[in-house]
C-alpha positions in Angstrom: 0.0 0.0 0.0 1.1 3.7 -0.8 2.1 6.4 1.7 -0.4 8.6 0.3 -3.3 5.3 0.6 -2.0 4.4 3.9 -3.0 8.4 5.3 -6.3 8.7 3.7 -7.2 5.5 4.9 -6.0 6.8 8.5 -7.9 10.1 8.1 -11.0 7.7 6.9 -10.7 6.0 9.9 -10.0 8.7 12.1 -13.0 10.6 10.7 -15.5 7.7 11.1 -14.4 7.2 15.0 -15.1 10.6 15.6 -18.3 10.1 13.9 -19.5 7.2 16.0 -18.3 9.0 19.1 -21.0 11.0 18.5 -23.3 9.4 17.6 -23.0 7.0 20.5 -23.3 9.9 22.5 -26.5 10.9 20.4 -28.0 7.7 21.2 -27.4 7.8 24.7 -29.9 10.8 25.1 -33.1 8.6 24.2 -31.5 5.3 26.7 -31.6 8.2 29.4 -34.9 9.9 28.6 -37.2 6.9 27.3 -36.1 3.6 28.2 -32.3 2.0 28.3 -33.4 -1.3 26.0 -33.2 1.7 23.2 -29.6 2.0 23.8 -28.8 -1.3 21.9 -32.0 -1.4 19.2 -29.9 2.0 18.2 -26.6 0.6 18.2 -27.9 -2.5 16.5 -29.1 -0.3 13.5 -27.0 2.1 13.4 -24.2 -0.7 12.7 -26.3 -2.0 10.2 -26.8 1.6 8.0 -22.9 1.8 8.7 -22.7 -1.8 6.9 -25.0 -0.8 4.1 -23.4 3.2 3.5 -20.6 4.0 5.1 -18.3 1.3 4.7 -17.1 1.7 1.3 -13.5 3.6 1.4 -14.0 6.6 -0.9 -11.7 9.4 -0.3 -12.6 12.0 -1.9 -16.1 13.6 -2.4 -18.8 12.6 -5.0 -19.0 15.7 -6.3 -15.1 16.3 -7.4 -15.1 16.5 -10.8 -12.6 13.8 -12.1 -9.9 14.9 -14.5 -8.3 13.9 -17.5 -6.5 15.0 -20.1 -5.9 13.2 -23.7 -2.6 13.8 -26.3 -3.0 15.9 -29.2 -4.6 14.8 -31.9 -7.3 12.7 -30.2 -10.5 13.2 -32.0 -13.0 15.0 -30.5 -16.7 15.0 -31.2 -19.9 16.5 -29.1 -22.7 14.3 -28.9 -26.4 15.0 -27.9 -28.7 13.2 -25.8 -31.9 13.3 -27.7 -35.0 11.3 -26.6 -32.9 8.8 -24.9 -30.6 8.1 -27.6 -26.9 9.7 -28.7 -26.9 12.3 -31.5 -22.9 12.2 -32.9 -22.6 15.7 -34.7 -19.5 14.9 -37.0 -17.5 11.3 -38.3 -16.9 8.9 -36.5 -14.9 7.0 -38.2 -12.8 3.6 -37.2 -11.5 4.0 -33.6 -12.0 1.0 -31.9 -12.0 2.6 -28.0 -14.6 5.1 -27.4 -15.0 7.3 -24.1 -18.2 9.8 -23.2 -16.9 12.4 -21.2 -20.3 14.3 -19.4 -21.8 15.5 -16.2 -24.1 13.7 -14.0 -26.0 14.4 -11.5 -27.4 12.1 -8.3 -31.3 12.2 -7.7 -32.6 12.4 -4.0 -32.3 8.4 -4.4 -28.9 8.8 -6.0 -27.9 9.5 -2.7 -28.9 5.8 -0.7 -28.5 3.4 -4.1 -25.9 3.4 -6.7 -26.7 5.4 -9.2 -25.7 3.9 -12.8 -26.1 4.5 -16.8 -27.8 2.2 -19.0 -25.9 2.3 -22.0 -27.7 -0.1 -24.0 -27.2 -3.4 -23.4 -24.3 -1.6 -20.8 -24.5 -0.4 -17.1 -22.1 1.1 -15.7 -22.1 2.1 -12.2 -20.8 5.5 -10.6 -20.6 7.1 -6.9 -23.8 7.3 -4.3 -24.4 11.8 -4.3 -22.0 11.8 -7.6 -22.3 15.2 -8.9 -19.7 15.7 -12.0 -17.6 15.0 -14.9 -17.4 11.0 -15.2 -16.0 9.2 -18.7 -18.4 6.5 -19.7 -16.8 3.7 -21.9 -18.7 3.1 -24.9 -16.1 0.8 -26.5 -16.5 -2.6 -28.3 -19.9 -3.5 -29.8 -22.1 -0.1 -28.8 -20.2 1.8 -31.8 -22.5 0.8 -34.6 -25.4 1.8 -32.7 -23.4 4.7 -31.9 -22.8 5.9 -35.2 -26.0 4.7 -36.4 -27.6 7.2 -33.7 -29.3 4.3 -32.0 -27.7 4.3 -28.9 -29.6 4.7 -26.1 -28.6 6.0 -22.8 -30.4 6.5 -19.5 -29.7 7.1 -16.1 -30.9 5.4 -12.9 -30.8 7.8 -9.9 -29.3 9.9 -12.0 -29.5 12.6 -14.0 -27.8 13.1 -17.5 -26.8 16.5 -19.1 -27.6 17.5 -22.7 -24.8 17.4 -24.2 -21.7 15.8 -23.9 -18.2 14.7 -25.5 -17.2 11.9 -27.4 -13.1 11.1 -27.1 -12.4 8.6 -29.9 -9.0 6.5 -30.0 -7.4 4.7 -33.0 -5.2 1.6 -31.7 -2.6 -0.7 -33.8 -4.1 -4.3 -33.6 -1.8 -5.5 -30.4 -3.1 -9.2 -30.0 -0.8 -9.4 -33.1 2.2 -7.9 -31.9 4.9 -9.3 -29.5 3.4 -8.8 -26.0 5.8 -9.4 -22.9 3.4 -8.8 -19.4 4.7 -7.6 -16.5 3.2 -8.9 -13.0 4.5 -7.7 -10.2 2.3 -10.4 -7.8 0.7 -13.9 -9.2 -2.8 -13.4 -10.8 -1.9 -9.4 -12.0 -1.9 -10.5 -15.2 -4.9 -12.3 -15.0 -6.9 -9.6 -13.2 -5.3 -6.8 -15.8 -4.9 -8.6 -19.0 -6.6 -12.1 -19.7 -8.4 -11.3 -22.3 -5.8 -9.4 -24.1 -3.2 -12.0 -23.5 -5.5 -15.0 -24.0 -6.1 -13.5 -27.7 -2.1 -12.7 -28.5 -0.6 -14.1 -31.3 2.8 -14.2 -29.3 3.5 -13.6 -25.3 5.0 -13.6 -22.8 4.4 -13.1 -18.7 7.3 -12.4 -16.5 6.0 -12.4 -12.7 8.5 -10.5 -10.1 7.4 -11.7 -6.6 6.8 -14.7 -5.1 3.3 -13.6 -3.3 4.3 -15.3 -0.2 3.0 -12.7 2.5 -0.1 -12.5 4.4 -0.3 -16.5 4.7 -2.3 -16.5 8.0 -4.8 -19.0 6.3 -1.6 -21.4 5.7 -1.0 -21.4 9.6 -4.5 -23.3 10.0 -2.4 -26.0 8.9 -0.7 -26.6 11.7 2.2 -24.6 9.9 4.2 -21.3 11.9 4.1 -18.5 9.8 7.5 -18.9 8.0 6.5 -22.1 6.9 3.0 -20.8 5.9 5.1 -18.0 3.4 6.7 -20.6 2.2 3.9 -22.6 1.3 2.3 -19.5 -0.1 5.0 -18.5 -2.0 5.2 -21.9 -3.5 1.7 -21.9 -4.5 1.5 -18.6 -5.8 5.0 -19.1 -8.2 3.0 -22.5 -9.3 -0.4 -20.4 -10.1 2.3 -17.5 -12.2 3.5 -20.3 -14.7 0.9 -22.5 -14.6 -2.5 -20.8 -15.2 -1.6 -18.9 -18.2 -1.9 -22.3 -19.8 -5.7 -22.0 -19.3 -5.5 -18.5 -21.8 -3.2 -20.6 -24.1 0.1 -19.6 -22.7 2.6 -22.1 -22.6 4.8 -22.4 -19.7 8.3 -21.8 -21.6 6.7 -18.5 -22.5 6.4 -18.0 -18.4 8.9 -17.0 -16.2 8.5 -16.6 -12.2 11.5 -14.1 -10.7 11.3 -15.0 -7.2 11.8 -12.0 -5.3 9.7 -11.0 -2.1 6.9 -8.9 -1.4 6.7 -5.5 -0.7 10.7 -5.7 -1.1 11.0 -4.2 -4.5 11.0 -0.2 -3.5 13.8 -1.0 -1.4 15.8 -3.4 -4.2 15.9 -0.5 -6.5 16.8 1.8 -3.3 19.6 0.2 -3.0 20.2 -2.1 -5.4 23.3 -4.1 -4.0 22.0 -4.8 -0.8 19.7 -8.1 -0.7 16.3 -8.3 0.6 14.6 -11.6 2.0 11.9 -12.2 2.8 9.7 -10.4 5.3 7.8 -13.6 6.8 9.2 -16.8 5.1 13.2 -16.8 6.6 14.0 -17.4 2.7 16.9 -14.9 0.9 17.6 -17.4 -2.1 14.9 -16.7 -5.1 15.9 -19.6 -6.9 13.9 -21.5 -4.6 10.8 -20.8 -7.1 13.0 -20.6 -9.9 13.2 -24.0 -11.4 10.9 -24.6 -13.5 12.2 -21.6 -15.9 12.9 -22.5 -19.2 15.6 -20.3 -19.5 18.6 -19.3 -17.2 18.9 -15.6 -15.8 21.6 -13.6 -14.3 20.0 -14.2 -11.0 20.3 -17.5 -11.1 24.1 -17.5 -10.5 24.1 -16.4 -6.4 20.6 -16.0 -6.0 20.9 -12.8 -4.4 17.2 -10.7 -3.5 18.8 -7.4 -5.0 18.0 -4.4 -7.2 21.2 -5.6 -9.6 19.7 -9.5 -10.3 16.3 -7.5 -10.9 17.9 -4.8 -13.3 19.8 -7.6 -14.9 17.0 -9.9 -15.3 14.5 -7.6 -16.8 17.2 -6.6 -18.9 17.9 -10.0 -19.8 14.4 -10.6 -20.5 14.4 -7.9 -22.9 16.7 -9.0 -25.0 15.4 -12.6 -25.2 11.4 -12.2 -25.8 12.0 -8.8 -27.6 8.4 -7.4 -27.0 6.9 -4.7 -29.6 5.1 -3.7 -26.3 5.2 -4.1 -22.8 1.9 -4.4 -20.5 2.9 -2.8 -16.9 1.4 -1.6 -13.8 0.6 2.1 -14.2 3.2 4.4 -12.1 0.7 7.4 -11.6 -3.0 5.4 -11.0 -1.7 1.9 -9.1 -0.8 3.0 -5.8 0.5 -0.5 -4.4 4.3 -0.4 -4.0 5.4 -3.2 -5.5 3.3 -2.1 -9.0 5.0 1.3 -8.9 8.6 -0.2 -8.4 7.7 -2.7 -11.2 7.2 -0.4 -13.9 10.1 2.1 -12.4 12.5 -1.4 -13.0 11.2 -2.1 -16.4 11.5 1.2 -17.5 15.0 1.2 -16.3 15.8 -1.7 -17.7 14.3 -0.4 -21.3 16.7 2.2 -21.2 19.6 0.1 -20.7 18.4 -2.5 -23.3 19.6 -3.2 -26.6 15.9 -4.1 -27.4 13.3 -1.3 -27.4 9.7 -2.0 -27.1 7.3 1.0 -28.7 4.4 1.3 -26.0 3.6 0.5 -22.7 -0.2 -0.3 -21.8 -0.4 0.6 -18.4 -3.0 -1.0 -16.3 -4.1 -0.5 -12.9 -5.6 -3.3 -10.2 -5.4 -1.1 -7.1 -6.4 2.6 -6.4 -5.4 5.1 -4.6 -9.4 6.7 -3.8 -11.8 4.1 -4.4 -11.3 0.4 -3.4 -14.3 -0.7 -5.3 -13.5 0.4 -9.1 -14.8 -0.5 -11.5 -17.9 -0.1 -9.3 -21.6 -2.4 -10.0 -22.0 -5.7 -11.0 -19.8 -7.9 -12.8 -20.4 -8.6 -16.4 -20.6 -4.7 -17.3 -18.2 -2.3 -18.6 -15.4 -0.3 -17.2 -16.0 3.3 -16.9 -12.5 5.6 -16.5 -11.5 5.7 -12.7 -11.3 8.6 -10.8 -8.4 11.0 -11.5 -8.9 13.7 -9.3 -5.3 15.6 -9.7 -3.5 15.6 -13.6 -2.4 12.4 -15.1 0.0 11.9 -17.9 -2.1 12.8 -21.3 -1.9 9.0 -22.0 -4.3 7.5 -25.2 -6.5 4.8 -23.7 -7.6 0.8 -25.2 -10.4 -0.7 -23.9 -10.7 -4.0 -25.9 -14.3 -6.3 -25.5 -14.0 -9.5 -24.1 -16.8 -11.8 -24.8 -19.4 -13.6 -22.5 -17.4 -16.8 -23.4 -13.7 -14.8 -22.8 -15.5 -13.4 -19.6 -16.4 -16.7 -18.2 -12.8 -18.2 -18.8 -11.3 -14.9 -17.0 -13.3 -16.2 -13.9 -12.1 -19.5 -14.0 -8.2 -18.2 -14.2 -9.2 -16.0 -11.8 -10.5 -18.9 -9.1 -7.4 -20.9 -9.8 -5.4 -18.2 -8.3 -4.6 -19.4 -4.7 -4.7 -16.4 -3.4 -8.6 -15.2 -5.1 -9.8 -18.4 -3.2 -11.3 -19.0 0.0 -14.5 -17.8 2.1 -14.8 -15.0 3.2 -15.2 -13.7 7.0 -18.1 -13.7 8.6 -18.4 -10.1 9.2 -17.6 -9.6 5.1 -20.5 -12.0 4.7 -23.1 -10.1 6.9 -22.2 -7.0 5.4 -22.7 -8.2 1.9 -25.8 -9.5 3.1 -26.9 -6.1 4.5 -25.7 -4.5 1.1 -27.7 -6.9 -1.2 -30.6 -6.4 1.2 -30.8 -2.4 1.5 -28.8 -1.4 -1.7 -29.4 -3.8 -4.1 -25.8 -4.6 -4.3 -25.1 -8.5 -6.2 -21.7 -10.2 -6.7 -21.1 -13.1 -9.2 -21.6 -16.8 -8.6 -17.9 -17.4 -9.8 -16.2 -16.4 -6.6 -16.7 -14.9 -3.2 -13.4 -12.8 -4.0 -14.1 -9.4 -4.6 -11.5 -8.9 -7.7 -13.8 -11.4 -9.3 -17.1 -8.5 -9.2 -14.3 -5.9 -10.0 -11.9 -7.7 -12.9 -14.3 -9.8 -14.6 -15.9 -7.2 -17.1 -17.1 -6.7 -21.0 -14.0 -4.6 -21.1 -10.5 -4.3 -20.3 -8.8 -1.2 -19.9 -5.1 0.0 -21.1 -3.5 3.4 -20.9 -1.5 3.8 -24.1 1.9 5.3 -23.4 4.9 5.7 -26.5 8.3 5.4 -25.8 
């Protein structure tokens, strides 16, 4: 987790004790003046409306406008709303990722359910009290109805402004170019780029870590917890070369790195020093490194530094020789491992005899709202929020079918660490959401990247080098 996550989620917490202080003491005032059995009927549902609309971790306010900016030369087209339908006043042409840039507007409602678009056969959902500039994605099969003027488009505790505008992007076909992914933890790729790399003529997936942290489920074993990260780590490295099988990867086009969790900001700190692990007593990363099909410079001392990493990327390079690289975005993904993932790759690009032409930069963590892409599963990926200026980076949103979708899930519950039940108290509240908001999560998994990752679209920021 980021600095800057880790202090708004303090000042979220912070905030909502102060809150309940208060309002315990609010409650107290009836238990003293009416009866004292109203003391816990008040507490009771005042948990329960903190369940249903105040536990979701949004840090900023609904009715920031969020804030993006596109490169030159990206067409531009306004677009009415006209009886329920899109009116495109120009040419559309042939780009193949569309995105609606208006303003919406909560109803009274809007304020206690999700409001959402109906985009056609589309929904996608936004912010309870949202009051701004949101970027709808309209990309894959809505763009004949779109330029056919048959696109219809309603909101649902909502409201919809006249006019809008339509940002139009033209992509090079890159299922048929040489794709090389970068994942910084086991199942990144799968969450980011399945369908893309499940439809790719020739790639490749190189993943950093080992995963092995946070194995507290492992010690129900019987195991203490460094033998729990190593049985996690083991698992994990497994799922990194094994499950891309499932999209039609093979495993010699898989390669598993080794290094530890959360370790990689201070690898590239300092990148002679060596960095074991922070829970499983290992410091060797070819431990997980066997069943590589080719040999890397870190395989001669086995050394958890910034240099193996620097020289492995770079070796990597050189080998696979990707026309484009698919990485965690620096700016949007806030977790700290993703940022120093990209910053190594891009280090090692510079150093390399091999030069790929684009990044597509994806994100699986935010910094201000843990449950983007927000509504159900199945639907479309709307832009996240960007409340503070981003790199003016083109955008890809390829469609993945209900078929590709389905196949996503399964990859996705193969991953050791997407699998599981969920607490009790994740249960309940799920229960309460379902019941009060309407909330529904898919029958694939209890795991919430499975409601958030599984989607008609995928979603690439397009950066040149």
């Amino acid at each position: 987790m980021s600095a800057r996550k880790q202090q708004l989620l303090k000042q979220h917490r912070r905030h909502k004790r102060i809150a309940l202080l208060l309002g315990l003491a609010m409650l107290l005032v009836p238990a003293v003046l009416v009866a004292w059995w109203w003391l816990p009927v008040l507490l009771i549902l005042g948990w329960i409306g903190h369940e249903a609309w105040f536990a979701d971790h949004l840090f900023y306010a609904p009715s920031d406008d969020y804030q993006y900016a596109f490169p030159t030369g990206t067409q531009v087209l306004v677009v009415r709303l006209q009886g329920g339908q899109l009116q495109v006043a120009g040419e559309l042409g042939a780009a193949d990722t569309l995105i609606l840039q208006l303003e919406l507007r909560s109803t009274w409602l809007g304020r206690w359910l999700d409001p959402y678009v109906q985009i056609g056969t589309d929904r996608q959902d936004f912010e309870r009290g949202v009051c701004g500039q949101r970027y709808l994605n309209l990309s894959g099969q809505l763009a004949a109805a779109l330029k056919a003027g048959q696109l219809s488009l309603h909101g649902r505790f909502c409201r919809l402004a006249a006019t809008a505008t339509l940002h139009a992007f033209t992509n090079p076909d890159y299922p048929q170019q040489r794709l090389l992914v970068i994942a910084p933890h086991a199942d990144d790729a799968e969450l980011a780029a399945y369908g893309l790399y499940s439809q790719a003529a020739q790639v490749s997936i190189v993943t950093l870590t080992q995963g092995e942290i946070e194995a507290e489920n492992y010690q129900l074993l019987g195991l203490d917890q460094a033998q729990a990260a190593r049985l996690k780590g083991r698992l994990r490295s497994w799922d990194s070369l094994a499950i891309p099988l499932w999209g039609g990867v093979p495993q010699s086009q898989c390669v598993q790195l080794g290094y530890y969790c959360l370790q990689l900001p201070a690898m590239l700190d300092q990148p002679e020093q060596a960095f074991a692990s922070r829970e499983s007593g290992e410091g060797d990363i070819r431990s997980v490194r066997q069943h590589n099909s080719l040999r890397l410079p870190g395989d001669v001392d086995g050394r958890p530094s910034g240099s193996n990493l620097h020289a492995d990327l770079l070796a990597l390079l050189e080998h696979f020789r990707p026309e484009v690289v698919v990485t965690p975005h620096p700016e949007l993904d806030p977790h700290s491992d993703h940022v120093a993932a990209t910053r190594a790759l891009l280090d090692a690009i510079q150093a390399s005899a091999w030069q790929p032409h684009t990044l597509l930069l994806y994100a699986n963590h935010l910094h201000d709202n843990d449950r983007w892409p927000m509504g159900p599963a199945g639907n479309g990926i709307a832009l996240p929020p960007a409340l503070s200026a981003l790199p003016a980076d083109g955008l890809w949103s390829p469609s993945l079918s209900a078929e590709q979708q389905l196949d996503k899930a399964m990859a996705l519950q193969m991953q050791h660490d997407l699998q599981g039940r969920l607490p009790f108290k994740k249960r309940l509240r799920r229960l309460i959401q379902q019941l009060l908001l309407g909330r529904r999560w898919p029958a694939t998994g209890d795991n919430e990247f499975m409601r958030k990752a599984v989607r008609r679209h995928e979603l690439f920021w397009v950066r040149h080098l």
